[in-house]
N, C-alpha and C positions, 0 to 999 in steps of 0.2 A: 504494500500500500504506500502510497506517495505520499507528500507531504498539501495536496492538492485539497482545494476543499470539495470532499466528496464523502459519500457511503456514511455510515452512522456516527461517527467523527465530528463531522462537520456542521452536525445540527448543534454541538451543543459547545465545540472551542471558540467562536467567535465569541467573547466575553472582555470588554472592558476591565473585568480584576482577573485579566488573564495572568500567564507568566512569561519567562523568560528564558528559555532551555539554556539549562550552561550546566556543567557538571564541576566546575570550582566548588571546594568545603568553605562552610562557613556557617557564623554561628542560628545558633537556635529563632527561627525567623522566619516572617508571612512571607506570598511568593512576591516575585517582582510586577509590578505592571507592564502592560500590553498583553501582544494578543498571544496564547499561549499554543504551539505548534507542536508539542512533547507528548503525545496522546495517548492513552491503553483504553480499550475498553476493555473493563473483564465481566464476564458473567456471573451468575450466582452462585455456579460449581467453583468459581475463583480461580478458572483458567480462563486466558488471553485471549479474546475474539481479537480484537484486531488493535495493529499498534503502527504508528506513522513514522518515518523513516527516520525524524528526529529524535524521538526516544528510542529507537532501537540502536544509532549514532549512542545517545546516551549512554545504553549498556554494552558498549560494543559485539553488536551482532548486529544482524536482518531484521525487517519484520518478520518474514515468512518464520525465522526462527524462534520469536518470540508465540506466535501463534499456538495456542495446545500447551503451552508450558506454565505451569501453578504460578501467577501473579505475585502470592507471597515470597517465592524463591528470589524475584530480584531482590532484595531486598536484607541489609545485615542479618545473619540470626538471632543479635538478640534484639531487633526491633519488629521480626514479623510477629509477634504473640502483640503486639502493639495493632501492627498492619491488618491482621485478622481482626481482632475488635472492631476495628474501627471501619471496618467492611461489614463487619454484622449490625453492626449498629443503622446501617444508612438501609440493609438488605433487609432490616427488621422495619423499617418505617420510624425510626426512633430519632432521627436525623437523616436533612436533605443533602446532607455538605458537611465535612469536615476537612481541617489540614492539619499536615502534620510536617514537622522537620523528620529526615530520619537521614539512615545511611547505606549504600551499597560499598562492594568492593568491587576494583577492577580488577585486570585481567593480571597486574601487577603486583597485587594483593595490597595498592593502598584503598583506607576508604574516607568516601566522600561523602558530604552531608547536601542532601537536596531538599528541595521543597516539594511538595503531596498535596494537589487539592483532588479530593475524592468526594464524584456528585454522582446523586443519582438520575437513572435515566430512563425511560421507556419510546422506545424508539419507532417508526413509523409502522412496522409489524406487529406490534404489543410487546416486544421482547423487552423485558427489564435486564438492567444493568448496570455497572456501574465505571463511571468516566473516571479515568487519572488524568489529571493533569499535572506536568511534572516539569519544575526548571529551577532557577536558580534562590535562595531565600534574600530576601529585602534585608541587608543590614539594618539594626536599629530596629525592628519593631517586630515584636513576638507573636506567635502565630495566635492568641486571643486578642491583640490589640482593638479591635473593634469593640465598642461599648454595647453593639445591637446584636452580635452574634459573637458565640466563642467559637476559636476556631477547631481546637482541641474537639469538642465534644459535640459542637453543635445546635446545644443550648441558644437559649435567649441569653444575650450578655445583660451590664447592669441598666443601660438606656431602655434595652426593650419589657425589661420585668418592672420597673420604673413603671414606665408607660401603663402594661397588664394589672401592677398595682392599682395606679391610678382608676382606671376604669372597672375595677371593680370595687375600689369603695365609692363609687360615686352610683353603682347598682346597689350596695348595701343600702344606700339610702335611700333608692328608693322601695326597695321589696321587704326589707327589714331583715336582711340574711346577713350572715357575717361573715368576716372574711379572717382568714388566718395565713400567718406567716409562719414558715418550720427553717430554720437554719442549719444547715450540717457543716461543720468548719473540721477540716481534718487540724490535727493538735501540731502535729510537726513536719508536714512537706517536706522542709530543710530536709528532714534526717532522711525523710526516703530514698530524698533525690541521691543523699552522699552512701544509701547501703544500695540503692538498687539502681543507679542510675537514672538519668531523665525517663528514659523511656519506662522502668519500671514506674517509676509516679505517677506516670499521665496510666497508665496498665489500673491503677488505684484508681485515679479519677474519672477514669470510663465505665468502671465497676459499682464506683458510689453512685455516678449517673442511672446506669440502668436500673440499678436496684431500687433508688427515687424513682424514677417513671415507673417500674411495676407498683410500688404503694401504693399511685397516686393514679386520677382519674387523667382521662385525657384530656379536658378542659382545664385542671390546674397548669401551671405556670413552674415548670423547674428551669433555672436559671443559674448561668456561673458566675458566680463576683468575684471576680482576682483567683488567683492561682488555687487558693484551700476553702472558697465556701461555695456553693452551695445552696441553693433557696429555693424554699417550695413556699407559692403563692398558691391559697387555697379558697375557693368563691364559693359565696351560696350557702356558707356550712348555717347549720341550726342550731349552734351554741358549744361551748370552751367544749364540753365533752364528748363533740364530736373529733374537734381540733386537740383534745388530747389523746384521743384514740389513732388518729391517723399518725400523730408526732409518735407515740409507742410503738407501731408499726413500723414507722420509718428507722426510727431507734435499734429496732432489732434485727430488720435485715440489714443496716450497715455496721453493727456490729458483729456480724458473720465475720470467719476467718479469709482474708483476704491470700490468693497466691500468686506471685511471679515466678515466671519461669518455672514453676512447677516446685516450688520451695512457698510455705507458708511466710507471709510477709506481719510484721508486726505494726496494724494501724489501729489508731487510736483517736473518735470523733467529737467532738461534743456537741448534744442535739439541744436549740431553744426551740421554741414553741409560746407565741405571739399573738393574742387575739387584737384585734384591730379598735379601739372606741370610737365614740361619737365627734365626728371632727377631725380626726384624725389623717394628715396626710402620709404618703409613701414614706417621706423622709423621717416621719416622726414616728409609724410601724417600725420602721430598718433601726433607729437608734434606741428602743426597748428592745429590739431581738438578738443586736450585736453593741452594747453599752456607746462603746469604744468609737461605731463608725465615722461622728463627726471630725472627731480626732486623727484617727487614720494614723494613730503613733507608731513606730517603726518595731517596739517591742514586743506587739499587743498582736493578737491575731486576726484581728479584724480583716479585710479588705481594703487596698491602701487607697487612700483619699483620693485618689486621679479618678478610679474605677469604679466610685459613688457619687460620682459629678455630675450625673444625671436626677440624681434623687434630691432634686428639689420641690419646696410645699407646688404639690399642684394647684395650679391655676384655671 
C-alpha cells in the first residue's frame, strides 16, 4: 500500500492533530502537528490489515510484511501489556482515542520512543477497527496535556468534567436529584513510576479506569485530573446513601490487587465521596472532595493547579 490517499486509511488520517513520522527518541510527549502519513490499521484479532509505506519505512520492512503480523509485536516488550490495554479499551467502547509515548527497537537493537494515537474506526463495509497513527512526540507537552480529553486513557480531562459538573447541578435544580462527586487519587504514582516504570503506571491507571467505568453507569462522568486522580461525576442520584453505596463499590474494586507484567504490583488509593449542596458550584464540589485543590501545593496530592483551571464558579 502507498503512501496515497486511498483504501481505508485514508478516510480517517486527514486530521488536523495529525503527526509527524520521524523515528528520533524523545521524551514522554503528545504527537506533533500536521497531517499524519504513518498509518496501521489493525483489526480486532490485533493483527495488521493494512499499513502505509511510511510506517513500514518506520519499522524497517514493507507493508506487505507488516500485513498478518500481531500489531502488538512492533512494539518494546515491556510496553505491549500497555499497547494491549489500550486497544481493548477503545475495542470495548470505553474510549474513542487514546495516545501513548512508547518504544520499539531497530534492526540495531537500539530503541526509540514514538508517539501512538490509536482511534477507533468502522469503515465503509461495517468492519470495525482500529487506526495507528504513529510519528514523532511534541517536545514539551505530555501526552494528557489537553484539559478536555486525557490522552493516556481517554477520559474526559478537567475542562470537560468541569463543564459535565456544571450541567448537572444546574439539572439538580431543577428535578430535585442530587449529584455526587467520588475521587480516586492513587497515594504515590512517584513510587510506581521508579518500581515499575512509566509504562507500568499508566498499566495502573488504565486499570483504575476500567474498573471506575464498570461501577458506574454510563451516563456518569469519569474523568482524569493530573496524573493520580481520578473523578467520578454522579447525576440524578436520590440521596448521600445512594452516593455512598456507589463510592463502597468503587472502593473495592480499586482496591483489588493490581499486576504488571505478571508480578502483583503494590497500589494504594484513597477514595472521597462528595454530595453536592444547594448552590453549590463545580469548583466548590472539587474543593470539599480534594481539600487541597485550590492550592494545588507541590506536596499534597491533589491535582496541580494548571489542570483545575477550568473549574471555575459556573456562570
Amino acid at each position: 500500500m502507498s503512501d496515497q490517499p486511498a483504501s481505508t486509511l485514508a478516510s480517517v488520517t486527514p486530521r488536523p492533530r495529525g503527526l509527524t513520522p520521524a523515528p528520533a527518541p524523545a521524551s514522554s510527549a503528545a504527537v506533533s502537528s500536521g497531517v499524519a502519513r504513518a498509518s496501521l490499521l489493525c483489526r480486532p484479532s490485533g493483527l495488521v490489515a493494512e499499513a502505509s509505506t511510511a510506517v513500514a519505512e518506520l519499522f524497517e520492512t514493507s507493508p506487505d510484511a507488516l500485513v498478518g503480523r500481531r500489531m502488538v509485536e512492533l512494539f518494546h516488550p515491556d510496553d505491549r501489556d500497555l499497547v494491549n490495554r489500550v486497544r481493548d479499551r477503545i475495542r470495548h467502547g470505553r474510549a474513542d482515542e487514546c495516545e501513548l509515548a512508547v518504544r520499539w527497537v531497530d534492526t540495531l537493537g537500539v530503541v526509540h520512543e514514538i508517539a501512538v494515537r490509536f482511534e477507533s474506526l468502522i469503515d465503509e463495509r461495517g468492519s470495525s477497527g482500529i487506526v495507528l497513527l504513529i510519528g514523532a512526540p511534541e517536545p514539551g507537552r505530555p501526552t494528557s496535556a489537553s484539559p478536555w480529553r486525557d490522552g493516556l486513557t481517554g477520559l474526559p480531562g478537567a475542562s470537560l468534567m468541569a463543564d459535565r459538573l456544571g450541567h448537572a447541578l444546574e439539572r439538580s435544580r431543577r428535578d430535585a436529584r442530587a449529584v455526587g462527586v467520588v475521587v480516586l487519587a492513587i497515594d504515590d504514582v512517584e513510587s510506581l513510576r521508579r518500581v515499575h516504570g512509566r509504562s507500568g503506571a499508566d498499566l495502573v491507571v488504565l486499570e483504575i479506569a476500567d474498573r471506575a467505568q464498570r461501577c458506574t453507569r454510563p451516563s456518569d462522568t469519569i474523568a482524569r485530573v493530573g496524573p493520580d486522580h481520578l473523578i467520578a461525576v454522579l447525576d440524578g442520584l436520590d440521596g448521600v446513601a445512594v452516593l455512598d453505596a456507589v463510592a463502597a463499590r468503587l472502593e473495592s474494586a480499586v482496591s483489588l490487587p493490581y499486576t504488571i507484567r505478571r508480578a502483583e504490583a503494590a497500589v494504594s488509593l484513597t477514595v472521597t465521596a462528595v454530595l453536592a449542596r444547594a448552590g453549590d458550584d463545580p469548583r466548590t464540589v472539587l474543593e470539599r472532595a480534594i481539600p487541597t485543590v485550590s492550592a494545588g501545593s507541590a506536596g499534597s496530592t491533589s491535582p496541580p493547579a494548571d489542570s483545575l483551571s477550568a473549574l471555575a464558579p459556573a456562570g
